[in-house]
NUDREN-878245 format. One line per 10 residues: number of its first residue (from 1); for each residue x negated, y negated, z negated of N, C-alpha, C. Coordinates in Angstrom, 1 decimal. Each point is the difference from the previous one (the first is absolute). Layout:
BEGIN
NUM) X/Y/Z/X/Y/Z/X/Y/Z  ...
This chain:
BEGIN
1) 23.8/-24.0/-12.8/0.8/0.7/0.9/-0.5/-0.3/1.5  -0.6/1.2/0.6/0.2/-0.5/1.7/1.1/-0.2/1.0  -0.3/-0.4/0.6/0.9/-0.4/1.5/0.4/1.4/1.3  0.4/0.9/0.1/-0.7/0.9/0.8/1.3/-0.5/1.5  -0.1/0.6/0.7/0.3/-0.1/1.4/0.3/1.1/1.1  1.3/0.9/-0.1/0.3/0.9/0.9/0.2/-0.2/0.9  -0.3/0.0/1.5/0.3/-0.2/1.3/0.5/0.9/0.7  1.1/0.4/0.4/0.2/1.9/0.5/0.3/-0.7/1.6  -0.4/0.3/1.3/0.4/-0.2/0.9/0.8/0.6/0.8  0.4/0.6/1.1/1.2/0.5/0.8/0.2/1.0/-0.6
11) 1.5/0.6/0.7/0.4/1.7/-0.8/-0.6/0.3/-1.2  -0.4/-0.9/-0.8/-0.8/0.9/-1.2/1.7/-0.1/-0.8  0.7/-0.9/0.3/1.3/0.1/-0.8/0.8/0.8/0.3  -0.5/1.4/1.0/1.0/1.3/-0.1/-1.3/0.9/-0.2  -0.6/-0.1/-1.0/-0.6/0.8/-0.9/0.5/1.4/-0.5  0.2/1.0/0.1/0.6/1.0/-0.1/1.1/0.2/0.6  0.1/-0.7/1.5/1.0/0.6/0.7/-0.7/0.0/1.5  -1.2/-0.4/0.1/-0.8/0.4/1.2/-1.2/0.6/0.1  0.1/0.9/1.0/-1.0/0.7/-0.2/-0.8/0.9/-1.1  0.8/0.7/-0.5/-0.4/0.6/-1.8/-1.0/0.8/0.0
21) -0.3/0.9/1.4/-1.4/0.4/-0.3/-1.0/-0.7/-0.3  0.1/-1.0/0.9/-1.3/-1.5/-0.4/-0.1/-0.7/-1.5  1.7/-0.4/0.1/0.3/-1.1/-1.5/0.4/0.5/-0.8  0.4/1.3/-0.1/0.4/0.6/-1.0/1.6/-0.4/-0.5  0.4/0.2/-1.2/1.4/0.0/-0.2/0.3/-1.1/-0.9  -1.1/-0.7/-0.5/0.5/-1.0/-0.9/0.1/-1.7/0.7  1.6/-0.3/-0.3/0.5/-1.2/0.5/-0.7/-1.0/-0.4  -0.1/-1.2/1.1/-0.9/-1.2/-0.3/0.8/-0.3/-1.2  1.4/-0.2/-0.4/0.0/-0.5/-1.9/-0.3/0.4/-0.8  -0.7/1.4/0.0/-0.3/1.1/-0.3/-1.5/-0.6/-0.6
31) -0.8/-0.3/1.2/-1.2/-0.6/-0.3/-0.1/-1.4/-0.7  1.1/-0.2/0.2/0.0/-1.7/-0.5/0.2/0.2/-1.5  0.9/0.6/-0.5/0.5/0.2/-1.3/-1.6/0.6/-0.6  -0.5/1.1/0.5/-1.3/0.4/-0.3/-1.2/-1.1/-0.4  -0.3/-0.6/1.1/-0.4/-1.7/-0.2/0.2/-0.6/-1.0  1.5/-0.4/0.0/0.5/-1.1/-1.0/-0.5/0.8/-1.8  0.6/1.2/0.1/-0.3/0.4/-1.1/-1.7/-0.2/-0.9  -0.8/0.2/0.9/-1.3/0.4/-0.1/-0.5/-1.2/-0.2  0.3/-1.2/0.9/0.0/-1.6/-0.3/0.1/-0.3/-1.3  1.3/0.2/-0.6/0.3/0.0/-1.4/-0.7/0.6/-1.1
41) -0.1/0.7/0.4/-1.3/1.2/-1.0/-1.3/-1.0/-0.6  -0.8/-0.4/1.7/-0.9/-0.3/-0.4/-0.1/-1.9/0.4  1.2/-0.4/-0.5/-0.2/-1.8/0.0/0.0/-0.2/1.1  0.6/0.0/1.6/-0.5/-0.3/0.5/1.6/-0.3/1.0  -0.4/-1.4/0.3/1.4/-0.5/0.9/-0.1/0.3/1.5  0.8/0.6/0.2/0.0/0.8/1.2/1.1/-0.8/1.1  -0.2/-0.2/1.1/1.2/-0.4/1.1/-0.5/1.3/0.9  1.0/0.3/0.4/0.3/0.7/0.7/0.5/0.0/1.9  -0.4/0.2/0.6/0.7/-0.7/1.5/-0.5/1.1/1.2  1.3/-0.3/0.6/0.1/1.0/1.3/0.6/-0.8/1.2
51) 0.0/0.6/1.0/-0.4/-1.3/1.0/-0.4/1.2/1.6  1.3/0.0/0.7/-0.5/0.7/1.3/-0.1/-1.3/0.8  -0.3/-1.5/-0.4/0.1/-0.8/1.2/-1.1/-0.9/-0.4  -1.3/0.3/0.9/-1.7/-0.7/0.2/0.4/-1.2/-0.9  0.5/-1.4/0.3/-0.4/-1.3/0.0/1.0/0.4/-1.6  0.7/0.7/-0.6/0.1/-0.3/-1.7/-0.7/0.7/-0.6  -0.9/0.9/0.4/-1.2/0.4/-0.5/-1.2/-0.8/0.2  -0.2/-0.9/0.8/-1.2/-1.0/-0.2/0.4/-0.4/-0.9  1.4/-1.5/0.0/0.7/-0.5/-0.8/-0.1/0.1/-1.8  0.2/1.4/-0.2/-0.2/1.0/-0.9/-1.7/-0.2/-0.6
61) -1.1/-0.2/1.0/-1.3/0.5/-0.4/-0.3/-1.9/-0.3  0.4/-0.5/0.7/-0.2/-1.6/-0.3/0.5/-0.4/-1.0  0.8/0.0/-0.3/0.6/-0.2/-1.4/-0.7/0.9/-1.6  -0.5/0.7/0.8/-0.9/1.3/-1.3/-1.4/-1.4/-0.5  -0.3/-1.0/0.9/-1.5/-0.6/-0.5/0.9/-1.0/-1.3  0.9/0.1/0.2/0.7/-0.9/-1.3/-0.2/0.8/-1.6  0.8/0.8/0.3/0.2/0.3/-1.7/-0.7/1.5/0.0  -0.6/0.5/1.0/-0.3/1.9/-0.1/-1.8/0.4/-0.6  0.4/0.8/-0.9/-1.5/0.4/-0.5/-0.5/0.7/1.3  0.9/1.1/0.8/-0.7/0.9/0.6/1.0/0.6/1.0
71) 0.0/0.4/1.1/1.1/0.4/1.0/-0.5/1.5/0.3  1.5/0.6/0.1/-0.7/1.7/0.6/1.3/-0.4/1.3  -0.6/0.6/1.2/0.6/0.3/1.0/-0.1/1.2/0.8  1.5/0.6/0.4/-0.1/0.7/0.5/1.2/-0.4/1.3  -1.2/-0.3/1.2/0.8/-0.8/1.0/0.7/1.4/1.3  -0.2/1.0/-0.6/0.8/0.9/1.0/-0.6/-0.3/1.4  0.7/0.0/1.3/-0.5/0.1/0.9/-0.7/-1.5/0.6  0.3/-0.6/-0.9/-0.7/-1.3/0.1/-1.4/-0.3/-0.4  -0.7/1.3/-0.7/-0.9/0.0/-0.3/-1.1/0.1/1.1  0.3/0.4/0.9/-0.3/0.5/1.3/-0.2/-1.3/1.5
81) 1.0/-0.7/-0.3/0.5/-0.9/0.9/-0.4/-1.9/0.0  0.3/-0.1/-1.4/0.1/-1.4/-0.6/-0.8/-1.1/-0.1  -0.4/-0.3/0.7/-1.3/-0.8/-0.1/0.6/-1.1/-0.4  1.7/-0.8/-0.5/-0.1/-0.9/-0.4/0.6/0.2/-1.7  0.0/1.0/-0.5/-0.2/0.9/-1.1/-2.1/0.0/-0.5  -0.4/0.4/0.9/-1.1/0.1/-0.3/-1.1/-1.2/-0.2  0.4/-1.2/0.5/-0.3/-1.3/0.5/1.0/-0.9/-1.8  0.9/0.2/-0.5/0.7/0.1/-1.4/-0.9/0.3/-0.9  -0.2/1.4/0.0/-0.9/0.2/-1.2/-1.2/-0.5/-0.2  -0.8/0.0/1.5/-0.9/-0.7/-0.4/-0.1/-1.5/-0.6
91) 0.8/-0.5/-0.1/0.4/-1.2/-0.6/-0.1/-0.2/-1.6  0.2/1.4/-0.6/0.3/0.2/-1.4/-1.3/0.1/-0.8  0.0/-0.6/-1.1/-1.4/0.4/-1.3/0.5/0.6/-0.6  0.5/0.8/-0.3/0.3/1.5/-0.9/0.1/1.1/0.7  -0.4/1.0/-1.2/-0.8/1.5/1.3/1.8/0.6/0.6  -0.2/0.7/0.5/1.0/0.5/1.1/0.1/1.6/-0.1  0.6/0.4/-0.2/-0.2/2.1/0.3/1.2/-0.1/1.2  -0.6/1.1/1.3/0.4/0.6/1.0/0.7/0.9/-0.3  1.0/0.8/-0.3/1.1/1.0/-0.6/1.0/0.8/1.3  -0.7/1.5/0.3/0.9/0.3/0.8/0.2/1.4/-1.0
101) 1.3/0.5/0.4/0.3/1.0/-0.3/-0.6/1.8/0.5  0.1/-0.6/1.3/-0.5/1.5/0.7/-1.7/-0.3/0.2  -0.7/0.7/0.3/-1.5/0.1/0.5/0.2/-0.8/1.7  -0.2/-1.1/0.0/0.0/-0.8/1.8/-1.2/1.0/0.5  -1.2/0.6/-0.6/-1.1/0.3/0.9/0.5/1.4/0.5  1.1/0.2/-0.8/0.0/1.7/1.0/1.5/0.1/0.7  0.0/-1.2/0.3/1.2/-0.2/0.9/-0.3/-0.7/1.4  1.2/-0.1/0.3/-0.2/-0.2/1.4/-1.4/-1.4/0.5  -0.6/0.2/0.9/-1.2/-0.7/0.2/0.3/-1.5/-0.3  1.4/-0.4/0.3/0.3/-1.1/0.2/-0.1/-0.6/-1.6
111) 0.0/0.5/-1.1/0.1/-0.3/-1.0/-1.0/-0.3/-0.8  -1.2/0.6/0.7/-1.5/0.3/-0.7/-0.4/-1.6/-0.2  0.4/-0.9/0.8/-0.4/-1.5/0.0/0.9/-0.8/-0.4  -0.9/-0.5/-1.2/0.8/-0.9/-1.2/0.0/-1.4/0.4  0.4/-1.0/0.0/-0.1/-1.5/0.0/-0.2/-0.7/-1.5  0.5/0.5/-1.3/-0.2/0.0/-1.0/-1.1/0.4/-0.7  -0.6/0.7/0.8/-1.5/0.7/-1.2/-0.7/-0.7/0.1  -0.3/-1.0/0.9/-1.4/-0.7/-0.3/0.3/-1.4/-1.1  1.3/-0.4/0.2/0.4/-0.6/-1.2/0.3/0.3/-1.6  -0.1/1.4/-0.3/0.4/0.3/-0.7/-1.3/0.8/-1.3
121) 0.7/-0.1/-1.2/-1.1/0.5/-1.1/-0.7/1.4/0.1  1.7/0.6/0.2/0.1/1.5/0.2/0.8/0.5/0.6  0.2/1.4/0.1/1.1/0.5/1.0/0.1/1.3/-0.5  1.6/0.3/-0.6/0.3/1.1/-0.3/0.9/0.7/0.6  -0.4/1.1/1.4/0.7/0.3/0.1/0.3/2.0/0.2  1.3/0.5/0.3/-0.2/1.3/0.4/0.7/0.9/-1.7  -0.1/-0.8/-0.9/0.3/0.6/-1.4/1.5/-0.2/-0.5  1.0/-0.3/0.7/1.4/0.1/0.4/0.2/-1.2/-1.0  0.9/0.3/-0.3/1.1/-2.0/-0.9/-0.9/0.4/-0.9  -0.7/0.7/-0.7/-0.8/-0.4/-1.1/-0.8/-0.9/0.2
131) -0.7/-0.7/1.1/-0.7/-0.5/0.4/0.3/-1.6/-0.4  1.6/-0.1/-0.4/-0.3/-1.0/-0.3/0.3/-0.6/-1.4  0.0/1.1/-1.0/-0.4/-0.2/-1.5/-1.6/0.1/0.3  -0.7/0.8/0.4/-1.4/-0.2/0.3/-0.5/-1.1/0.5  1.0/-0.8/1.0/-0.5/-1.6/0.5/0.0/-0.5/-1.5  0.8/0.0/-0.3/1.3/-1.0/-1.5/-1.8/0.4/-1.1  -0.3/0.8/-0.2/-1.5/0.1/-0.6/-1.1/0.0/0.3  -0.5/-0.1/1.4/-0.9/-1.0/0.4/0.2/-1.3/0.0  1.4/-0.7/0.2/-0.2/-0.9/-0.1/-0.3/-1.1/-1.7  0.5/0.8/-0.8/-0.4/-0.9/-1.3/-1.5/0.3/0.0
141) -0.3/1.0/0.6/-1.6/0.1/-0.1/-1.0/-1.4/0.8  0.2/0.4/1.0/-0.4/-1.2/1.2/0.3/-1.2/-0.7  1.6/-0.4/-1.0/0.2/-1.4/-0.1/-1.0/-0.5/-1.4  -0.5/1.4/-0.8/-0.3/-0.5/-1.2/-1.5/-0.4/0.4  -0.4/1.1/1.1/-1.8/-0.4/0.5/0.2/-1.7/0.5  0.7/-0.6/0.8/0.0/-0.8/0.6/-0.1/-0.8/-1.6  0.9/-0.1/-0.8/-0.3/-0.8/-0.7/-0.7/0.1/-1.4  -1.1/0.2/0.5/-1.5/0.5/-1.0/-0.5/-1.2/0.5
């Protein structure tokens, strides 16, 4: 069984009540139950966490070098900003997926620059909440290569 590691950062927890051209209509429990489900499917112990406040999302990423096969984060506008987010991960020995919902590159300029990509395995973004059953299967991928 893996370890996996949700990290959702600001406003991602009004998920279908902001902005619906961008995020579309389906609520952050919405995605979570999606998650959890899909976790269960395929063996895989899922925590789940949301967090519009920086220092419990380090908190969050420090605690992941204990018991986590693999972390997906999707740090919202923190992805942009964080350098003590980004300065966390790099801390970690398990691969990492970058997970946004909307496409950052065809948005506003401010968004195009990630603090997370250079630490990170991969980066899925622009492919809406699917993106993150698509993390949820990269990641047993990435965790089964790692341990070859």
């Amino acid at each position: 069984m893996f370890n996996i590691l949700i990290i959702n950062g600001p406003n991602l927890n009004l998920l279908g009540q902001r902005e619906k051209d961008k995020y579309g209509n389906t609520s952050f429990e919405e995605i979570k139950k999606n998650c959890m489900s899909f976790s269960k499917e395929h063996n895989i112990n899922l925590t789940f966490f949301q967090s519009n406040v920086e220092g419990e999302i380090v908190n969050e990423i420090q605690k992941a070098r204990e018991n986590q096969s693999c972390l997906i984060i999707n740090a919202g506008g923190y992805t942009h900003t964080s350098v003590a987010i980004h300065d966390a991960l790099k801390i970690l020995e398990i691969p990492i997926i970058e997970l946004h919902i909307t496409n950052i590159y065809k948005r506003e300029d401010f968004r195009h620059k990630s603090l997370i990509s250079k630490v990170a395995n991969g980066i899925i973004c622009g492919l809406g909440v699917e993106g993150y059953t698509l993390a949820l299967k990269a990641s047993i991928n990435l965790i089964k290569n790692e341990n070859r």
